[in-house]
Every structure is written in C-alpha cells, then in structure tokens.
N, CA, C and O atoms as a GROMACS GRO file, in nm:
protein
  436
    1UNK      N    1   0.622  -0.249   0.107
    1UNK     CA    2   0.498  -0.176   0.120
    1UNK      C    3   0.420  -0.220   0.240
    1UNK      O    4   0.454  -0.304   0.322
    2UNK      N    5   0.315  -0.154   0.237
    2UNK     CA    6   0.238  -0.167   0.392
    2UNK      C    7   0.136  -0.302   0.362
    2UNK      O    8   0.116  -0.340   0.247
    3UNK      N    9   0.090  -0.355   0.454
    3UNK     CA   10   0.028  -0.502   0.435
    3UNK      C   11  -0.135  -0.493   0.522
    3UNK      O   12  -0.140  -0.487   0.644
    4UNK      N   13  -0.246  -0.493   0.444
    4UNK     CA   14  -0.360  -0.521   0.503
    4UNK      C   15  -0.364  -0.624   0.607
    4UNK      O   16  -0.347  -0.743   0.578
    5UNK      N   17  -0.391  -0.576   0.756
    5UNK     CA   18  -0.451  -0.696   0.872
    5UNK      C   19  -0.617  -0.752   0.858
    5UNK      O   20  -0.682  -0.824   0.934
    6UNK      N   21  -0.648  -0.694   0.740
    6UNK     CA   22  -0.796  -0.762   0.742
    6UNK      C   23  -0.798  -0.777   0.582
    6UNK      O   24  -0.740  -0.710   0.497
    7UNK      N   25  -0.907  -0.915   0.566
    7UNK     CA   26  -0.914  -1.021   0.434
    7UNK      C   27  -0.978  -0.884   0.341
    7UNK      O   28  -1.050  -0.791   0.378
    8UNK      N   29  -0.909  -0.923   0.185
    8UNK     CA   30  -0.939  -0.831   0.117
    8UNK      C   31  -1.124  -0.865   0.092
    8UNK      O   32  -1.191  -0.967   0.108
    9UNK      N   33  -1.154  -0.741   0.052
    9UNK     CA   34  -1.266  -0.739  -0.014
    9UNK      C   35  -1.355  -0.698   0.135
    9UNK      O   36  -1.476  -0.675   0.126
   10UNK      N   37  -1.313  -0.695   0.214
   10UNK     CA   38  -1.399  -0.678   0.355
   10UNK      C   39  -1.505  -0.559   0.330
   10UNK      O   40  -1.505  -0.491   0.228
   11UNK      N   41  -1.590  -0.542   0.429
   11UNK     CA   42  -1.663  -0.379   0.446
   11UNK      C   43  -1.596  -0.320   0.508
   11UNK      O   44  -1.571  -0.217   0.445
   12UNK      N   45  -1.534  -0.319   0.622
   12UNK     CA   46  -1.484  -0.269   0.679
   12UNK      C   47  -1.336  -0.156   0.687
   12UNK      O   48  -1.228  -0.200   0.648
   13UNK      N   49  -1.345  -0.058   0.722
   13UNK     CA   50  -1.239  -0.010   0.720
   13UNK      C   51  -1.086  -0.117   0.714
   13UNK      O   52  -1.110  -0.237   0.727
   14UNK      N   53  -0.956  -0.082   0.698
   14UNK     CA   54  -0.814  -0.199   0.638
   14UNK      C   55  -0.751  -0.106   0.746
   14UNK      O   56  -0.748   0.016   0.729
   15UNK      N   57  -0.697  -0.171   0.864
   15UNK     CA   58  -0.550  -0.074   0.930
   15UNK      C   59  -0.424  -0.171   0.858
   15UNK      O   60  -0.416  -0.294   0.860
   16UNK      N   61  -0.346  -0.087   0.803
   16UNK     CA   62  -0.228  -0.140   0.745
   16UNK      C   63  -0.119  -0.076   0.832
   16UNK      O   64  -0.126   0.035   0.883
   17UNK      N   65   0.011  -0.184   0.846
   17UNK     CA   66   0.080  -0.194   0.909
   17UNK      C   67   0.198  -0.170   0.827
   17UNK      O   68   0.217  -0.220   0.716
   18UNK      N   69   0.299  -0.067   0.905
   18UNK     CA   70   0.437  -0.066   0.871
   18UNK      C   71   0.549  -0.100   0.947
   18UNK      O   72   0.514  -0.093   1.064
   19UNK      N   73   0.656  -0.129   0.940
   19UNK     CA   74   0.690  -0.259   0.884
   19UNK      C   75   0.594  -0.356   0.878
   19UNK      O   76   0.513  -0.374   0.968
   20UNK      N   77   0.599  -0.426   0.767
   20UNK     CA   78   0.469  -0.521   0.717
   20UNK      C   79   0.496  -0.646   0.836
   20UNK      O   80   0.442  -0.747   0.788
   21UNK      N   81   0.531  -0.665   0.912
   21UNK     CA   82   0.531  -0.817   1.066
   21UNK      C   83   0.454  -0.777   1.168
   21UNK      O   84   0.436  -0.665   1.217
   22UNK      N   85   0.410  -0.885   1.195
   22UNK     CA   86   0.346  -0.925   1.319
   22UNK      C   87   0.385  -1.025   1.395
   22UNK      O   88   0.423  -1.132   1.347
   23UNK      N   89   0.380  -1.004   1.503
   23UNK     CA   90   0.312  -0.896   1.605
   23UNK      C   91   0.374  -0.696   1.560
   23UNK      O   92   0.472  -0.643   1.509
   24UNK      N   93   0.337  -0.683   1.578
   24UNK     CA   94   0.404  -0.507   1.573
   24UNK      C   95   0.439  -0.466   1.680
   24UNK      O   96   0.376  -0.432   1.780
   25UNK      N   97   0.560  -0.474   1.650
   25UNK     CA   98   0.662  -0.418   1.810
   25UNK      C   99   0.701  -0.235   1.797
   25UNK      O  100   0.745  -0.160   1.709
   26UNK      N  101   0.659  -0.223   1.926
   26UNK     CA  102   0.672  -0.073   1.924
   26UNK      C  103   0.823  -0.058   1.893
   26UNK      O  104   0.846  -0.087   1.776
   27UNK      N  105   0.891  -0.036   1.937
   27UNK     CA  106   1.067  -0.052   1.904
   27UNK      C  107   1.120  -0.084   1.732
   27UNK      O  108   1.230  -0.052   1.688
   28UNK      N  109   0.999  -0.159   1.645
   28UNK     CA  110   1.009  -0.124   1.507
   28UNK      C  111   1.007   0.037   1.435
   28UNK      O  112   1.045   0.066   1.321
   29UNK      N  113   0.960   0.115   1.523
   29UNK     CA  114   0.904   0.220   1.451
   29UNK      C  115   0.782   0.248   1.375
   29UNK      O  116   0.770   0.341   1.296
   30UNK      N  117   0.688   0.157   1.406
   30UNK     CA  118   0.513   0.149   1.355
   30UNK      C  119   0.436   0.279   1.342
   30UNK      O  120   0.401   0.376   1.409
   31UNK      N  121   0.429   0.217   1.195
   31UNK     CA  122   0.337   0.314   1.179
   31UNK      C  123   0.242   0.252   1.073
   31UNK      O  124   0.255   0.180   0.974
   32UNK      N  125   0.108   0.334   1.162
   32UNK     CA  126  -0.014   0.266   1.112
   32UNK      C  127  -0.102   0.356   1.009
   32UNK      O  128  -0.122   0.474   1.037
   33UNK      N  129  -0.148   0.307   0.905
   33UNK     CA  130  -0.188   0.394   0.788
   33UNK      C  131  -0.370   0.320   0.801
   33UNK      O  132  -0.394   0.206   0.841
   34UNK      N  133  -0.491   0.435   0.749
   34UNK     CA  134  -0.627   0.363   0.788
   34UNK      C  135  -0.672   0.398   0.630
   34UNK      O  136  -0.654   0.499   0.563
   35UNK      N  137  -0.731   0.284   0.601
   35UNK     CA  138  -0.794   0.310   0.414
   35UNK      C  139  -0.903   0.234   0.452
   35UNK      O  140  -0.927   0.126   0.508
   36UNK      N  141  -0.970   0.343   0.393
   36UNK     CA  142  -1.137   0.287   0.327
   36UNK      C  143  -1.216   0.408   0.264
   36UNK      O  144  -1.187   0.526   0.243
   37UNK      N  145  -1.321   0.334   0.244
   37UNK     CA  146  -1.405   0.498   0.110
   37UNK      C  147  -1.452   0.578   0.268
   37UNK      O  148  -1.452   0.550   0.388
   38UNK      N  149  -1.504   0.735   0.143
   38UNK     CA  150  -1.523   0.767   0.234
   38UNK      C  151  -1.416   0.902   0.234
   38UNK      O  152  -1.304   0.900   0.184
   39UNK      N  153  -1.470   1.004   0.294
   39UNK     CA  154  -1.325   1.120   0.299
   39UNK      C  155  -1.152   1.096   0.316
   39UNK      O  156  -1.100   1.060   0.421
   40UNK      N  157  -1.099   1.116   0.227
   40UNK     CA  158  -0.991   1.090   0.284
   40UNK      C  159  -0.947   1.185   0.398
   40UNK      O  160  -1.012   1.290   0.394
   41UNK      N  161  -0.838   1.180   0.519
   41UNK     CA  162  -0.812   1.270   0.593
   41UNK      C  163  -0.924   1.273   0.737
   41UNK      O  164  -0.901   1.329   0.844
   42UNK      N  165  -1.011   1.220   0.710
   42UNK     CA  166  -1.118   1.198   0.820
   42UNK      C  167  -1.132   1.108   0.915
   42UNK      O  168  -1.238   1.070   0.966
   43UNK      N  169  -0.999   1.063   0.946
   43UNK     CA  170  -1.022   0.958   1.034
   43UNK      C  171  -1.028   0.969   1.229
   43UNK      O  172  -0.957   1.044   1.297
   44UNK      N  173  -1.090   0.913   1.259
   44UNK     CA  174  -1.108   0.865   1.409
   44UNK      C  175  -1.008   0.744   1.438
   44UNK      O  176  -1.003   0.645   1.365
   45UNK      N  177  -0.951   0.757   1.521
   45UNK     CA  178  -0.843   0.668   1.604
   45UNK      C  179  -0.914   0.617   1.709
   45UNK      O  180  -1.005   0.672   1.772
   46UNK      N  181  -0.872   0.520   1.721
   46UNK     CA  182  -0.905   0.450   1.855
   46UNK      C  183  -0.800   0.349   1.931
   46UNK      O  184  -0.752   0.244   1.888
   47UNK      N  185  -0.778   0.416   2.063
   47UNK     CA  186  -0.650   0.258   2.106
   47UNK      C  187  -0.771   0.218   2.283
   47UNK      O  188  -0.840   0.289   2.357
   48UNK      N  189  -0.736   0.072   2.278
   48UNK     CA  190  -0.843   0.004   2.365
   48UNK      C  191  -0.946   0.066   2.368
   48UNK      O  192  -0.978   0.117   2.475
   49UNK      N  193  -1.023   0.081   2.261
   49UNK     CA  194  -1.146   0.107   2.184
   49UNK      C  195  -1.194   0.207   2.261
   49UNK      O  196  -1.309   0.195   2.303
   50UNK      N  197  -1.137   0.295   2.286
   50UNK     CA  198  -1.162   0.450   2.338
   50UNK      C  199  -1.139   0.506   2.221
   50UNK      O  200  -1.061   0.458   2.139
   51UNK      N  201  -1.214   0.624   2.204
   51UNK     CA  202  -1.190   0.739   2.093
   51UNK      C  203  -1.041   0.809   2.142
   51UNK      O  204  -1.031   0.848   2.259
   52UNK      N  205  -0.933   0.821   2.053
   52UNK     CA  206  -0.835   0.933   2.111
   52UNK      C  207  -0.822   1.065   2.082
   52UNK      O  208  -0.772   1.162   2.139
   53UNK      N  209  -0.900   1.038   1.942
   53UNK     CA  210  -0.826   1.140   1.855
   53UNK      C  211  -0.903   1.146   1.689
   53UNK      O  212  -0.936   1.051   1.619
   54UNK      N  213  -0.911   1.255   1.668
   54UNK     CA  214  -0.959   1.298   1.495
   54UNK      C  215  -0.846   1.349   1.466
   54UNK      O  216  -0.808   1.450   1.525
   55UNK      N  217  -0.765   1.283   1.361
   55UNK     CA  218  -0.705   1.342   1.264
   55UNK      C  219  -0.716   1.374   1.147
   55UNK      O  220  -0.813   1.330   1.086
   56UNK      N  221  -0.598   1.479   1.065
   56UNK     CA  222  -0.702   1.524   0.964
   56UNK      C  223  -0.581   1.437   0.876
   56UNK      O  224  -0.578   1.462   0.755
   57UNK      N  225  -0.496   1.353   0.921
   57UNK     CA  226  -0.489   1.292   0.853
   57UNK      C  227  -0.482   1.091   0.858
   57UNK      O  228  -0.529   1.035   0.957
   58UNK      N  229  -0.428   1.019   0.757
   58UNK     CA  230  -0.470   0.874   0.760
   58UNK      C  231  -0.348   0.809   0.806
   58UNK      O  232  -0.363   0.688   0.823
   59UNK      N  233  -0.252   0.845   0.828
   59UNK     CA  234  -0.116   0.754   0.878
   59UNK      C  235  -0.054   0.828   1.021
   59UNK      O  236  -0.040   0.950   1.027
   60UNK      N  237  -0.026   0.753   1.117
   60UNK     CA  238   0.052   0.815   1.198
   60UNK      C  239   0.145   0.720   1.316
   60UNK      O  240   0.123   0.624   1.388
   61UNK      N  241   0.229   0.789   1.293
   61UNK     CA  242   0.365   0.693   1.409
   61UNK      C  243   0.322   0.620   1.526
   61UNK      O  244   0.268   0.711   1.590
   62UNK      N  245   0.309   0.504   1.604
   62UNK     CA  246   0.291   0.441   1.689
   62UNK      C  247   0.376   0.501   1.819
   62UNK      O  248   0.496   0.484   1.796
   63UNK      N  249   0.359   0.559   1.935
   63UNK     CA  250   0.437   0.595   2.025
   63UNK      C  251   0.381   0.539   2.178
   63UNK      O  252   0.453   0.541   2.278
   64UNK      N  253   0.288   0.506   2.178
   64UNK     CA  254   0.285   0.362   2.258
   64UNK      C  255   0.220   0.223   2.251
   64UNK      O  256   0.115   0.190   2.195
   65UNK      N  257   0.281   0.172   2.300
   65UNK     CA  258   0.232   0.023   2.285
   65UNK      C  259   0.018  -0.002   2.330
   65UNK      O  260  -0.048   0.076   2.398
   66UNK      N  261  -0.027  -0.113   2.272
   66UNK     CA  262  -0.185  -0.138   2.284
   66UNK      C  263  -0.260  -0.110   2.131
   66UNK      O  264  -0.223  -0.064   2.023
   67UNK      N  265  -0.385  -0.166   2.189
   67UNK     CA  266  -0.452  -0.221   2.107
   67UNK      C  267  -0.514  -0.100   2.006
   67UNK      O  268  -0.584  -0.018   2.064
   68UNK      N  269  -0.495  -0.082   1.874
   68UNK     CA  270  -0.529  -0.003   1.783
   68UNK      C  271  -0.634  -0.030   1.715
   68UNK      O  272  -0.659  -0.150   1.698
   69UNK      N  273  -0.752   0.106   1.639
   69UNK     CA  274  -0.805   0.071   1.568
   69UNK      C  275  -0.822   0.217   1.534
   69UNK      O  276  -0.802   0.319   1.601
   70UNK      N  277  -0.887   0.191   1.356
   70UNK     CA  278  -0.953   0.312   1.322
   70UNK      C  279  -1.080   0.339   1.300
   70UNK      O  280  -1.161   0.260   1.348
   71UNK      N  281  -1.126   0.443   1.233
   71UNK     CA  282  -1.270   0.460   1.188
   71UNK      C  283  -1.300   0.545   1.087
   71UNK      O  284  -1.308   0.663   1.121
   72UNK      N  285  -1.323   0.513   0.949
   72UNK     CA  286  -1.386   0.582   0.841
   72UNK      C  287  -1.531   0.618   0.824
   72UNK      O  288  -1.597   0.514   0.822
   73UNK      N  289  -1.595   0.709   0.812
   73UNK     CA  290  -1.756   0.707   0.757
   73UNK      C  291  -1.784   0.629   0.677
   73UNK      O  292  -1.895   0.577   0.667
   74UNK      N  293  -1.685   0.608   0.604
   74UNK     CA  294  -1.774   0.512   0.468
   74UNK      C  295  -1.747   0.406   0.495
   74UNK      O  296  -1.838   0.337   0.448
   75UNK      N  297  -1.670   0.339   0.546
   75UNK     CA  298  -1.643   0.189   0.568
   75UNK      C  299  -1.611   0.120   0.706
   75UNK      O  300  -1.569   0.011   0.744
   76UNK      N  301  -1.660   0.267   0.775
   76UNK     CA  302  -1.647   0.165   0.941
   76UNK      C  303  -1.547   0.157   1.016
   76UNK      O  304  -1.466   0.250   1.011
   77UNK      N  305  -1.522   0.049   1.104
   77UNK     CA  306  -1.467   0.057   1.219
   77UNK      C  307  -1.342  -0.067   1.163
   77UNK      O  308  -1.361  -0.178   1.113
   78UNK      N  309  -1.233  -0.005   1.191
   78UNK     CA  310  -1.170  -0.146   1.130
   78UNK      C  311  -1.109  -0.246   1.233
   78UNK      O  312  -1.111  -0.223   1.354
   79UNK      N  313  -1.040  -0.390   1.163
   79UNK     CA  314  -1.000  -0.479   1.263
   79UNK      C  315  -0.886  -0.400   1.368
   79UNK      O  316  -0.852  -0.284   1.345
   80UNK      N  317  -0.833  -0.473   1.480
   80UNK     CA  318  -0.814  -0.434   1.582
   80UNK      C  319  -0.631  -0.452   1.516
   80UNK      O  320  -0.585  -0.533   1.436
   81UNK      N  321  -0.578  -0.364   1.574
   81UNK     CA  322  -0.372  -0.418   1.542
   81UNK      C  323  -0.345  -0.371   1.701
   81UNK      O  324  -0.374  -0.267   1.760
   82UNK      N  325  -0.272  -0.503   1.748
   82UNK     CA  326  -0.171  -0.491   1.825
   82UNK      C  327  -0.051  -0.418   1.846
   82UNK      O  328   0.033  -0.464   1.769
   83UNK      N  329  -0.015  -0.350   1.896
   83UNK     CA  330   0.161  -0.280   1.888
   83UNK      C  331   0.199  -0.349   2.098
   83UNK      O  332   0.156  -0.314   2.208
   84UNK      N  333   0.297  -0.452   2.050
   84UNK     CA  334   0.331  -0.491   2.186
   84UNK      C  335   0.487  -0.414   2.195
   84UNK      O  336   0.545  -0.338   2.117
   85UNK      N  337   0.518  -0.464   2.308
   85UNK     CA  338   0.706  -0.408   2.363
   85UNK      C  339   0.758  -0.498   2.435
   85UNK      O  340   0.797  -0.462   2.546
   86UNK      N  341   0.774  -0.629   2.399
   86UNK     CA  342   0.815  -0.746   2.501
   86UNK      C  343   0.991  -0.727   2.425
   86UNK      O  344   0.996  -0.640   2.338
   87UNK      N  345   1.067  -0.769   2.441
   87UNK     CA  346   1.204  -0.767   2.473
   87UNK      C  347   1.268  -0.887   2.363
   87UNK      O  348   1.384  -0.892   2.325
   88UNK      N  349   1.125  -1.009   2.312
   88UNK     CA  350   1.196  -1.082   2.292
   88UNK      C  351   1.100  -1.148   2.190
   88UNK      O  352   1.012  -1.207   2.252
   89UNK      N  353   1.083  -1.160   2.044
   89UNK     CA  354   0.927  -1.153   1.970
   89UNK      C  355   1.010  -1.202   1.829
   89UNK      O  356   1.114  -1.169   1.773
   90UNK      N  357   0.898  -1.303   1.807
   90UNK     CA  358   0.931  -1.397   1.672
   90UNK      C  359   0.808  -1.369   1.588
   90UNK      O  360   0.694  -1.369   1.636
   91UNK      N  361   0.835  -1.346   1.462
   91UNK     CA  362   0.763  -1.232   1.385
   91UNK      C  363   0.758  -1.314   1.232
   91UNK      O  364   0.843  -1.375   1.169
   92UNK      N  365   0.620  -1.283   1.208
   92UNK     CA  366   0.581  -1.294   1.057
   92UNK      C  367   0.533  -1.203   0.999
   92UNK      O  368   0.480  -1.102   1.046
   93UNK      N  369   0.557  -1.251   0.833
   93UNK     CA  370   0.521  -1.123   0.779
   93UNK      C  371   0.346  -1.126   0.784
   93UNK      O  372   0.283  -1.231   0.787
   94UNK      N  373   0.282  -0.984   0.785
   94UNK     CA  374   0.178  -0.971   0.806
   94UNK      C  375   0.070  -0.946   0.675
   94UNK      O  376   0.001  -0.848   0.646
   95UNK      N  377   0.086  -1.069   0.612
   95UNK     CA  378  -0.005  -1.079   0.511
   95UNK      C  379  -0.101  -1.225   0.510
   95UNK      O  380  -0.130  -1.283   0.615
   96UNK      N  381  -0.128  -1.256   0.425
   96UNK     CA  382  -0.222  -1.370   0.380
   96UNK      C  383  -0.125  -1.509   0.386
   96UNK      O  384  -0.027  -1.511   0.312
   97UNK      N  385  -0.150  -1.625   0.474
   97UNK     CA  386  -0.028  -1.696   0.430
   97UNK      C  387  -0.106  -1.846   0.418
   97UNK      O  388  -0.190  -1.884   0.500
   98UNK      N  389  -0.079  -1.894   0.347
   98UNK     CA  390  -0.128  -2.029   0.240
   98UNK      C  391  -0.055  -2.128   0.313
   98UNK      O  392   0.036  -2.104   0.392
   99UNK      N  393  -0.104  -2.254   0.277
   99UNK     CA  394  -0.008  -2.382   0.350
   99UNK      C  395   0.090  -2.394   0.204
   99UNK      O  396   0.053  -2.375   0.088
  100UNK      N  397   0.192  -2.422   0.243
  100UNK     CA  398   0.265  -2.442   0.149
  100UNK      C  399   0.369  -2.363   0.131
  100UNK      O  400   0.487  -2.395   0.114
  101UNK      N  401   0.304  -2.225   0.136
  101UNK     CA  402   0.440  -2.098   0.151
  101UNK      C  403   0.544  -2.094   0.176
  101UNK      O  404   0.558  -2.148   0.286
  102UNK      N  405   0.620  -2.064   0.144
  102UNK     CA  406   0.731  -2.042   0.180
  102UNK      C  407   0.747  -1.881   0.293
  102UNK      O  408   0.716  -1.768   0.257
  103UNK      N  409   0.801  -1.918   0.420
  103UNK     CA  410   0.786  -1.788   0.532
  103UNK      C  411   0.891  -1.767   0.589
  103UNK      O  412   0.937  -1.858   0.658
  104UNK      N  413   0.952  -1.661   0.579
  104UNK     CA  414   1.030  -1.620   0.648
  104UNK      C  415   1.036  -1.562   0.788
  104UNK      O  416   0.973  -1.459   0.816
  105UNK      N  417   1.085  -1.604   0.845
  105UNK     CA  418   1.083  -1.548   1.012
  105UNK      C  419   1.170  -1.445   1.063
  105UNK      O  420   1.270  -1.420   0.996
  106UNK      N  421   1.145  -1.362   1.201
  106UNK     CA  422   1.224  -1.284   1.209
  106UNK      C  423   1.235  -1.304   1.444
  106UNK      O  424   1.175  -1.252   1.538
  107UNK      N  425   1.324  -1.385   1.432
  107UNK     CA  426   1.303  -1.299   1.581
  107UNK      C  427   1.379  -1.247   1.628
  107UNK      O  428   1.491  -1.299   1.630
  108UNK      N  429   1.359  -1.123   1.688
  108UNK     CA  430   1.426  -0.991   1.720
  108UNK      C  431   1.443  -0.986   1.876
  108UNK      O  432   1.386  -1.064   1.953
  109UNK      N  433   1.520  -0.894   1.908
  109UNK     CA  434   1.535  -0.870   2.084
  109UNK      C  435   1.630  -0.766   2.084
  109UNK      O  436   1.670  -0.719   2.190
   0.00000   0.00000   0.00000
C-alpha cells in the first residue's frame, strides 16, 4: 500500500507515495496520491512550488523528475516529495522508522 511522507495526525494535507521507498525514483513508476478533508477530486498540484495544474482528480503518474507537492482546501498545502533519476540510489521504505527496526534496503541501478 501507499505510505504517508508526513507524521500522522498532521494539519496538513499527506502526499503518499507509490512504490512506498525513498528517495522516489522516476524509473520506479511513481505515482503520487494527495489525501486530506475537504472535496475529494479538488486538488492543486504543485512541482518546485509553482502551481501546474487542477485536477479533478487525487492520484497521478510521475513523468518527470522534481520537487512535488499538493493542495487541498481543507487541509492545505502538503509536505514536499522528491522524484529524483540518478542511475544509482539506495532506498528505504518510506514510512515511520524507530531505532531498533528491523529495515530493509533496496539499491537499485
């Protein structure tokens, strides 16, 4: 399933990430889904915090690399997600991680 980049319980709008790792490599196939109250289907996109785009809907495929964000009425502007394209990227999963955990790694190329 998809994995919140921002601490639960926040105000703020949640960009969730698919495949659930980070960094988010464009070459995964990313795709970014935006939840918070508030209309569903109403969201504002933003990549390097330019407006791009209103869609009428909340998930959509990553097709180039840079800095992402969304925007709900009811809950705001959310944290920022990366989508890089370096060649050569060691990857965690993109959730909450505790000392102690047990983590699996992934590095790809």
């Amino acid at each position: 399933g998809c994995c919140p980049l921002s601490p639960a319980g926040a105000q703020s709008s949640q960009l969730l990430v698919e495949p659930p790792w980070t960094p988010a490599v464009l070459w995964d196939r990313v795709t970014l889904t935006c939840r918070g109250s508030g209309t569903a289907g109403d969201t504002a996109w933003y990549k390097e915090r330019r407006r791009r785009w209103q869609e009428r809907r909340d998930t959509f495929f990553v097709t180039e690399k840079g800095t992402y964000t969304c925007h709900r009425a009811g809950s705001g502007r959310s944290p920022a997600v990366s989508v890089i394209d370096d060649w050569l990227v060691l990857q965690v999963p993109a959730r909450a991680l505790l000392e102690g955990d047990t983590v699996t790694l992934r590095c790809r190329r």
